[in-house]
C-alpha positions in Angstrom: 144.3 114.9 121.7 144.8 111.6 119.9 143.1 108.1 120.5 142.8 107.6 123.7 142.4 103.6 123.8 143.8 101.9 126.4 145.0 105.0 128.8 144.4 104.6 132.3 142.8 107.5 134.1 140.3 107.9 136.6 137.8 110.4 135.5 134.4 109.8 137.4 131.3 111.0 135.6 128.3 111.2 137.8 126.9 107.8 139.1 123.2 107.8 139.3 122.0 105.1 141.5 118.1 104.2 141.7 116.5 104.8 145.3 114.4 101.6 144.8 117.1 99.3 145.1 119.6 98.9 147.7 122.3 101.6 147.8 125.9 102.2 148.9 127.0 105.8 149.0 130.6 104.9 147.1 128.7 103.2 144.1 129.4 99.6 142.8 130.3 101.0 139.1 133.5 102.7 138.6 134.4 103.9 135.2 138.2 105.3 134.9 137.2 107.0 131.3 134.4 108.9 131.2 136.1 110.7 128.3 137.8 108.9 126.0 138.6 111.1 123.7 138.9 110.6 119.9 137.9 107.3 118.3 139.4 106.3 114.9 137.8 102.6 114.3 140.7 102.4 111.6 143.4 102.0 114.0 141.4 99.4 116.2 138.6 98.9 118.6 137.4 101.5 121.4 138.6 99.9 124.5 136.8 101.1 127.9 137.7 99.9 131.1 135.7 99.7 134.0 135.4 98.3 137.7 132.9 96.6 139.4 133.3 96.5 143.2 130.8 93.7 143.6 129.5 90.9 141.7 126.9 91.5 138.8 124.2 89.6 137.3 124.3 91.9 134.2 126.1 94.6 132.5 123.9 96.4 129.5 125.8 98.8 127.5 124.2 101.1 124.9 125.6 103.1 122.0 124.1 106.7 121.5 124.4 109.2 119.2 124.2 112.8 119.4 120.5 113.0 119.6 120.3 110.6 122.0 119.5 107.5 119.8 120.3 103.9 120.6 122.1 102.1 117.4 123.9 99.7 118.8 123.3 97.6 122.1 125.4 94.8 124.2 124.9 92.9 127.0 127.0 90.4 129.4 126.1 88.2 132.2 127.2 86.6 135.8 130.5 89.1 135.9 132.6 89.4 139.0 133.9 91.8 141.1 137.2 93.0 139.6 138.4 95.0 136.9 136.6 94.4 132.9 137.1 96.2 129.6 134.2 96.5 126.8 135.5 96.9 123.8 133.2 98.7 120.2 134.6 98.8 116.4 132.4 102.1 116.0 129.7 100.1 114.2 125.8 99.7 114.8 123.6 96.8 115.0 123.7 96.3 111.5 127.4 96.0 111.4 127.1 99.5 109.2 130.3 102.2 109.9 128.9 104.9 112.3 129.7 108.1 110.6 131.8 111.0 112.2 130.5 112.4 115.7 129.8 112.6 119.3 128.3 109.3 121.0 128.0 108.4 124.0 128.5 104.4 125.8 126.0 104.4 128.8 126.6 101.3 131.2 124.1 99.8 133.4 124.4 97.6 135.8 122.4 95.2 138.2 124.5 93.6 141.0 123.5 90.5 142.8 122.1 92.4 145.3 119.8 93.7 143.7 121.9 97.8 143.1 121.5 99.3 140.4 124.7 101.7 138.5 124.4 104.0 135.6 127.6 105.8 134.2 128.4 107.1 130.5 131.4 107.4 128.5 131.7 110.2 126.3 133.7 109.8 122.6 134.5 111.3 119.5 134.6 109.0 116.3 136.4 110.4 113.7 138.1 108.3 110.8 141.6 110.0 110.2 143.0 110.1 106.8 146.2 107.8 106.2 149.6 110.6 105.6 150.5 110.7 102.5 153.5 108.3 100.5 154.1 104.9 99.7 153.7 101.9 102.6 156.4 99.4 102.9 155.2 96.0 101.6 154.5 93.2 104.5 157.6 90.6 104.2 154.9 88.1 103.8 151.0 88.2 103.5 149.6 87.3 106.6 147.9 84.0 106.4 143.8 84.2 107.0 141.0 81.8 107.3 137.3 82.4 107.0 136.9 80.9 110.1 138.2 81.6 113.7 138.0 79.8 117.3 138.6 81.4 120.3 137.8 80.9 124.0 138.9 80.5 127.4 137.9 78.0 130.2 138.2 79.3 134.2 138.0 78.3 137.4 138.2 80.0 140.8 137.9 79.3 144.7 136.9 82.4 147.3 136.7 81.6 151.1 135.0 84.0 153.2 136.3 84.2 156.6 133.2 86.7 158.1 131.2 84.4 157.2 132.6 81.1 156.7 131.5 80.3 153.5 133.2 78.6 150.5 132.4 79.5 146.8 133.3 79.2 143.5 132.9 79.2 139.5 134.1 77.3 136.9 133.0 79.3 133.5 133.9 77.7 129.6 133.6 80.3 126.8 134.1 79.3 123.0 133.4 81.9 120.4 133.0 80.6 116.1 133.2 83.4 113.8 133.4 82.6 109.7 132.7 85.2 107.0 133.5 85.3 103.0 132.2 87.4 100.3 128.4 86.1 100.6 128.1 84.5 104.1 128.6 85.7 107.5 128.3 83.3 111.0 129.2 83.7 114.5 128.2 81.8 117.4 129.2 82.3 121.2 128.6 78.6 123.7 129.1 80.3 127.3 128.3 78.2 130.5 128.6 79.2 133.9 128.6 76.7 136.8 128.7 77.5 140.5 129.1 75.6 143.7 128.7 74.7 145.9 124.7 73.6 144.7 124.4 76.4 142.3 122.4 76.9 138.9 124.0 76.3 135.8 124.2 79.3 133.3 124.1 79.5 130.0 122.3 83.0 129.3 125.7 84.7 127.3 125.2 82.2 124.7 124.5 83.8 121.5 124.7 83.1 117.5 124.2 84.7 113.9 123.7 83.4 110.4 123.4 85.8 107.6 123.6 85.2 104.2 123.8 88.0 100.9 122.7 88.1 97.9 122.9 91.1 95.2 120.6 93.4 96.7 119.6 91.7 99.8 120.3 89.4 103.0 118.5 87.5 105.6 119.7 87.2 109.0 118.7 84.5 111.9 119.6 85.5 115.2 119.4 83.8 118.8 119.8 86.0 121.8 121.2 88.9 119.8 119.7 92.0 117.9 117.9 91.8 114.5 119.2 95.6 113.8 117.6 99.1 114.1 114.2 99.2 112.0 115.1 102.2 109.9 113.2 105.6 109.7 114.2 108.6 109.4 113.8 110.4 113.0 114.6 106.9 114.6 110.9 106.4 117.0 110.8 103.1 116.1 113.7 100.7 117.1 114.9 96.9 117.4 112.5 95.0 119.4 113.8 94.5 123.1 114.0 91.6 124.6 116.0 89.1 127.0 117.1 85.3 127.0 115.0 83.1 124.6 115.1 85.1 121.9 114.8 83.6 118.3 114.2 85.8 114.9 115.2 86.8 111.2 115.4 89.4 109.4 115.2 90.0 105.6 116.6 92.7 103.7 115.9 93.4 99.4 116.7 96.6 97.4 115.5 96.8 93.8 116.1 100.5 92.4 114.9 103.0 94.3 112.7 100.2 96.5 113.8 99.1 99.5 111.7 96.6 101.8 112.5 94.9 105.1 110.8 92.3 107.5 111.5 90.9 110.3 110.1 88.5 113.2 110.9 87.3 116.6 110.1 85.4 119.3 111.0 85.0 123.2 110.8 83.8 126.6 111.8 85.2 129.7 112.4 84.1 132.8 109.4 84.5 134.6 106.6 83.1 132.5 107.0 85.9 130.1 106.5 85.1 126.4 106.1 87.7 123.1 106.7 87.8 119.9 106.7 90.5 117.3 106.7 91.1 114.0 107.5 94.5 111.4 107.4 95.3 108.0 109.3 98.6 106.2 108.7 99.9 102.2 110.6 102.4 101.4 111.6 104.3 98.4 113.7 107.2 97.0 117.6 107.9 97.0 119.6 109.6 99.6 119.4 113.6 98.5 116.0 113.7 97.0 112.5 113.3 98.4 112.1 109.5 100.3 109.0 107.7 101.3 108.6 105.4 103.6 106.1 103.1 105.1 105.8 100.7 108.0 103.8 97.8 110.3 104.5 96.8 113.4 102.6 93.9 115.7 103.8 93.0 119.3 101.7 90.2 121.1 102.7 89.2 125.2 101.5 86.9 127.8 100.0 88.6 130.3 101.6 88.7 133.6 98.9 86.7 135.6 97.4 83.3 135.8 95.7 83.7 132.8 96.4 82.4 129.1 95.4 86.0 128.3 97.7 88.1 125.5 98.4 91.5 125.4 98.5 93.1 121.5 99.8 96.3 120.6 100.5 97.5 116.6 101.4 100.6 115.0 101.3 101.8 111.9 103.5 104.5 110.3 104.6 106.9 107.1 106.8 109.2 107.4 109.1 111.3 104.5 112.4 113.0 104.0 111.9 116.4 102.4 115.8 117.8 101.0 115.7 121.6 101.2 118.8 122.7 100.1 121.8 120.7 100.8 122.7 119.6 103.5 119.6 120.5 104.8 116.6 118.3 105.0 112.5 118.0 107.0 112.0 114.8 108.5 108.4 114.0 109.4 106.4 110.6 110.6 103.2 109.8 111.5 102.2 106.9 113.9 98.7 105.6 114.9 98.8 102.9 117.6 96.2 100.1 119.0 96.4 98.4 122.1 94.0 96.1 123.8 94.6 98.3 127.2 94.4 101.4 125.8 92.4 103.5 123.0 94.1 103.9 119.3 96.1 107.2 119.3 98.4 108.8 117.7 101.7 110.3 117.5 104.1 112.2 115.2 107.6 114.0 114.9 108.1 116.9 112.3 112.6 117.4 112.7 114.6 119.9 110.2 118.3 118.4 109.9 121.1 120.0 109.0 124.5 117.7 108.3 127.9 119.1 106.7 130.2 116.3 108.5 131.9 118.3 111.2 128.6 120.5 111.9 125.5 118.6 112.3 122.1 120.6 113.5 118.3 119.1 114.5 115.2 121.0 115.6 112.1 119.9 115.9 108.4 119.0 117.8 107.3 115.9 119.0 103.4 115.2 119.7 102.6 111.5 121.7 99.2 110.7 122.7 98.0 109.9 125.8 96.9 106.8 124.9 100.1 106.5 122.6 101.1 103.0 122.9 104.6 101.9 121.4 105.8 99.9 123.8 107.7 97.5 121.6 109.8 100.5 120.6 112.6 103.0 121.1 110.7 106.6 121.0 112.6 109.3 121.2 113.9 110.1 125.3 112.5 107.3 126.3 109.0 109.0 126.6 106.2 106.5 125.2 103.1 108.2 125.4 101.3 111.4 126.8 103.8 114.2 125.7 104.6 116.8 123.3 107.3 119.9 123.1 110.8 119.9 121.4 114.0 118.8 121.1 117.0 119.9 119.6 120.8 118.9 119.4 123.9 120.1 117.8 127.4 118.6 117.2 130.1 120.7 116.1 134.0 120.2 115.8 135.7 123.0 114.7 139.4 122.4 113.0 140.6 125.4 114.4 143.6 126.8 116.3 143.8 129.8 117.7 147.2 130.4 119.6 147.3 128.0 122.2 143.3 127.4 122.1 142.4 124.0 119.9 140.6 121.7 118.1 137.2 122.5 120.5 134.4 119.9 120.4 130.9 121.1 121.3 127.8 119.1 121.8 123.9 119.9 123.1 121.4 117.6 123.7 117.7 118.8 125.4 114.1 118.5 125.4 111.2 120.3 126.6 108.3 118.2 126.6 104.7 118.3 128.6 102.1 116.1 129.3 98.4 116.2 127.7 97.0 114.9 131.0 98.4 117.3 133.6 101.3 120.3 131.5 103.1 118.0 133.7 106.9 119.2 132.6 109.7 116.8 131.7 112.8 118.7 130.5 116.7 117.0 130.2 119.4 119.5 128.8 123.1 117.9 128.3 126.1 120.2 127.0 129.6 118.9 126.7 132.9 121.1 125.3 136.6 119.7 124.9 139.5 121.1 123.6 143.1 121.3 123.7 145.6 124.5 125.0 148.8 123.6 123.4 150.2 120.4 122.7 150.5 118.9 126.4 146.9 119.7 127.8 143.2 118.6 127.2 139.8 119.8 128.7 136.5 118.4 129.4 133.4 119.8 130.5 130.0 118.1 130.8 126.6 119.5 132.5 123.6 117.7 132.8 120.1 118.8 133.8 117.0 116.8 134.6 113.4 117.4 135.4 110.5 115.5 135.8 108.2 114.3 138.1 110.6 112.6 140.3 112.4 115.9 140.7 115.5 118.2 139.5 118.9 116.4 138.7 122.0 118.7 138.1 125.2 117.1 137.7 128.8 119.0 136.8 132.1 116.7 135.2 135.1 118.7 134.7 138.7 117.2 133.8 141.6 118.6 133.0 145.0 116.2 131.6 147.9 117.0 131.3 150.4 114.9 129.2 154.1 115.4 130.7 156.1 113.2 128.3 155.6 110.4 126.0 155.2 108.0 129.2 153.9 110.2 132.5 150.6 111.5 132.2 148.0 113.5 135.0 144.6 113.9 135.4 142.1 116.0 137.8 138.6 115.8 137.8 136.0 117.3 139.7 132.3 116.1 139.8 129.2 117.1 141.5 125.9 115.7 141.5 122.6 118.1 143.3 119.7 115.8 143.2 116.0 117.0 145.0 117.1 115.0 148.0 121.0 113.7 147.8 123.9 115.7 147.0 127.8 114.3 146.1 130.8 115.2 145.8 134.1 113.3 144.0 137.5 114.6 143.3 140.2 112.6 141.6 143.9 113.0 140.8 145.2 110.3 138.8 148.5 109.8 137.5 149.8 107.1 134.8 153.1 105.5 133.4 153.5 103.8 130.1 157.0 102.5 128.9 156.8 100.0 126.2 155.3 97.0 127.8 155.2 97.9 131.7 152.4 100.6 133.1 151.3 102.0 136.2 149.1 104.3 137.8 148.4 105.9 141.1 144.9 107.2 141.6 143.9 109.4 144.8 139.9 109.8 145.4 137.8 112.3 148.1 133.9 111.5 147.9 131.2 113.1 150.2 127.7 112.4 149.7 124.3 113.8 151.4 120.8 112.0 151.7 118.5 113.7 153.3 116.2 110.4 154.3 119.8 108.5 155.9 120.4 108.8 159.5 124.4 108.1 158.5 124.5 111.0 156.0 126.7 112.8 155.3 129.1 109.9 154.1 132.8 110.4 153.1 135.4 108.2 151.4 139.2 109.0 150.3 140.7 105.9 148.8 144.2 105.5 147.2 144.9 102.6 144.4 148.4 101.5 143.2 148.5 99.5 139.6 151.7 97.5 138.1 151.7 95.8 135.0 154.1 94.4 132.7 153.8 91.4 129.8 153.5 88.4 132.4 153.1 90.1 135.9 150.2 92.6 137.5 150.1 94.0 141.1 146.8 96.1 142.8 146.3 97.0 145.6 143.6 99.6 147.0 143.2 101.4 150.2 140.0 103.0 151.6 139.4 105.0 154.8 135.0 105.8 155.3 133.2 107.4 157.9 129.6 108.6 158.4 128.3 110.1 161.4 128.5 106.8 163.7 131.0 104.7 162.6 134.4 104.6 160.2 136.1 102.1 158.8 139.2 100.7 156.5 139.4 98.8 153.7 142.5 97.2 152.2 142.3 94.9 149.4 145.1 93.7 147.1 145.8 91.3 143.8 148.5 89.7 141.9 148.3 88.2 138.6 150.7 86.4 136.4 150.3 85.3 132.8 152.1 83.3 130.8 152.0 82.4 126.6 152.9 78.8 125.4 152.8 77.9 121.8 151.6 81.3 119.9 148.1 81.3 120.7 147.4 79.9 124.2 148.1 82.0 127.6 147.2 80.8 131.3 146.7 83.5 133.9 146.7 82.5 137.4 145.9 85.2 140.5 145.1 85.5 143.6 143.3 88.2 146.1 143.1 89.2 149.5 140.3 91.5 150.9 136.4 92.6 149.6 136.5 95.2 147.4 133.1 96.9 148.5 133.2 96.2 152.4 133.4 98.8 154.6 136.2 97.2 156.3 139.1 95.0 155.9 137.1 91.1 155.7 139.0 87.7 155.8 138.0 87.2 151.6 140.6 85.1 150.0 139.7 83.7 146.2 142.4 82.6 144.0 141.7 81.3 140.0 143.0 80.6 136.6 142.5 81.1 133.0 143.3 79.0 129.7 142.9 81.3 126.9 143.1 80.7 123.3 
């Protein structure tokens, strides 16, 4: 199957949309890679592209691993309508090397509006051994510096003839990384200004300073993550939280001892402040018995008039118990506090199996109902009240058998009840890919949801099929049965690649059922044209909807040209006719430009 960075297709996965917030039936979020295949972080970073039909204030995406764990998270602000790639280097928030497996890139978004999208991306990260034999010397070593400067500054104009109203951004982004054997720093200045009488932003700015010493490091962050507090079946996590955020981290080994701390502090936007704090001992070597202990304190303003604080702390030991190898019992114990709640407790017993292309976990998780970790990352995202099990499996078999190759398998699920009510909350996830012959790839996802909401069913197949070194196809067909909407989306996508210039046709059907609209059932069939070489792009997208009282077309189009002057700097100037998300055709012009460098 190969890496799979940087191939166009469209292969929708299933778009879940919350019914809370405002809601359009063709979804805001479009990913064209909801498989992307194998991941080797040795040949370069993961690169996912995705579309947003209508400005954002915020993008999250998370990292997951086969069990469903979060080890690495990201986050970007004020985006706009248009096409975006997020690229990962297949490391987690402690800039460790992920090992070999099945993860998963969920992104969720919250428009302007006030919509919310959800969509994942399914990988495979596997680091491929270099062939064998002697590599041709460089001609001359490429020069480096411990340092590098990089940035762009933007501007752009949109006129909106529906409404006769004039906008616009002008955005500045300058990124500072430096690193040597003992230091690392890296600091991100992004302001955001719109107008006509809008705010200034500055909430992408970010920055890092970590120093190491033999045997340890301590880290200062500001709006980033301090890194996943450690323990072996991963209930406790980094704390979360947004905009103000200042902490450090320190890290010290000595033998078989290994302690961390950590602290931070934050502001939100609201009149929201916390702060936090955690401490980890933990001893023993990797194959024989470990112990571990932990502390963690979380204290937040209360969201009223009052200077009151809300307190939460947990306490924790928990072991890792090798059987035989590579098996291995996994068990923590937790007892909480909170000043709204009673202390409980909460623990996790998990048997692990891990031989590299086979990994295996089984075990039983028991919350409290008066559990109260609210500060962390337990696992599902269940905090309190529950107990059942989980399980997962990950398995890539290096196998061919005639045509029939190379199948991945993964399974995910969770059976869990409440102590107040049995009330059930269950989540199954399956995925299998594999290759017949040389020229074609599979993909099959199911996923199944229940809770008190209600049952969630949702189906991703795609087939690909590669015709030649440059044209290559893709169908996909996806359905989603929710308790009270149904959907429907087929795709057949096409792409082109020949040395520097690409294109792609994409062809789209959706229909989509709610039983509480009076315009359901909705259908869409859209058709998009891409062009690209080295200084020119070309898009342009056609979309014909309908519901039961009214129909509509939408034609948008873009043109980009970029240009590179003196090694390192490259201006790109477009321009765009059309709204991406309208029902139909609107009088929206907006023209820009970019200095990168």
């Amino acid at each position: 199957m190969g890496a799979l960075r940087g191939v166009t297709l469209v292969l929708f996965c299933g778009l879940l949309l919350y019914p809370s917030h405002p809601v359009r039936a063709d979804g805001d979020l479009r990913i064209p890679l909801n498989d992307a295949g194998i991941f080797d972080p040795g040949q370069g970073p993961l690169s996912v592209a995705y579309e947003l039909r209508t400005d954002a204030d915020e993008v999250a995406v998370g990292i997951r691993d086969f069990r469903g764990q979060v080890v690495h998270q990201y986050r970007f602000v004020e985006l706009l309508a248009g096409d975006h790639t997020f690229e990962w280097d297949g490391r987690d928030q402690n800039g460790e090397h992920l090992p070999d497996g099945n993860y998963e890139l969920l992104f969720e978004v919250r428009f302007k509006d006030g919509g919310l999208g959800r969509s994942l991306v399914t990988v495979r990260l596997a680091t491929i051994a270099a062939a064998p034999g002697a590599t041709a010397p460089e001609p001359l070593p490429p020069e480096k510096h411990a340092y590098k400067i990089s940035g762009s500054v933007s501007s752009f104009w949109r006129h909106d003839g529906e409404n006769h109203e004039d906008t616009g951004q002008l955005r500045a982004r300058t990124r500072f990384s430096y690193a040597d054997d003992a230091r690392r720093a890296e600091a991100l200045f992004s302001i955001i200004d719109t107008y006509p009488g809008g705010d200034t932003n500055t909430d992408a700015s970010q920055a890092m300073v970590e120093q190491r010493w033999n045997g340890g490091q301590i880290k200062g962050v500001f709006r980033e993550g301090l890194g996943s507090f450690d323990d072996p079946v991963k209930l406790f996590s980094d704390f979360k939280s947004e905009r103000q955020k200042f902490g450090f981290r320190v890290d010290q080994s000595l033998g078989d001892w290994q302690a961390t701390g950590l602290a931070y502090t934050t502001e939100g936007d609201e009149a929201t402040e916390a702060s936090g704090a955690a401490a980890r001992l933990r001893f023993g070597q990797e194959g024989r018995w470990q112990w571990g202990a932990g502390f963690t304190h979380r204290e937040a303003l209360l969201q009223d008039d009052s200077d009151d604080r809300y307190r939460n702390q947990a306490m924790a030991a928990d072991v890792k118990v090798p059987i035989i190898e590579p098996m291995s019992l996994l068990m923590e114990f937790v007892h909480t506090e909170d000043t709204e709640k009673s202390s409980d407790n909460g623990y996790t017993a998990m048997m692990a199996y891990d031989q590299g292309r086979l990994r295996l976990s089984a075990g039983y998780i028991d919350l409290g109902e008066d559990f109260a970790a609210d500060f962390a990352d337990p696992l599902h995202g269940i905090t309190s009240d529950a107990r059942g099990i989980e399980a997962s499996a990950d398995y890539a078999a290096p196998i061919t058998w005639r045509y029939f190759k190379a199948p991945i398998a993964t399974m995910r699920l969770f059976d869990l009840k409440r102590h107040s009510d049995d009330e059930k909350v269950r989540e199954i996830d399956t995925s299998l890919r594999f290759g017949i012959g040389e020229q074609d790839a599979f993909f099959f996802n199911w996923y199944g949801q229940e809770n008190a909401v209600g049952t969630t069913h949702t189906f991703l197949g795609t087939a690909t099929h590669q015709w030649n070194p440059r044209w290559t196809s893709s169908l996909q067909v996806n359905r989603i049965d929710a308790e009270d909407s149904g959907t429907w989306r087929f795709t057949l996508d096409t792409a082109y690649r020949r040395e520097e210039q690409t294109a792609r046709a994409a062809l789209e059907w959706i229909r989509r059922t709610i039983d509480a609209s009076a315009l359901s059932p909705y259908e869409e069939t859209s058709l998009r044209l891409d062009w690209d070489n080295t200084r020119w792009g070309a898009q342009v997208q056609a979309r014909y909807s309908h519901n039961e009282d009214d129909h509509g077309i939408n034609l948008f189009g873009r043109v980009e040209y970029r240009r590179e002057f003196l090694h390192r700097y490259q201006v790109v100037t477009y321009a765009s006719l059309g709204n991406r998300s309208a029902f139909d055709t609107e009088k929206q012009v907006e023209v820009g430009m970019e200095l990168r460098f």
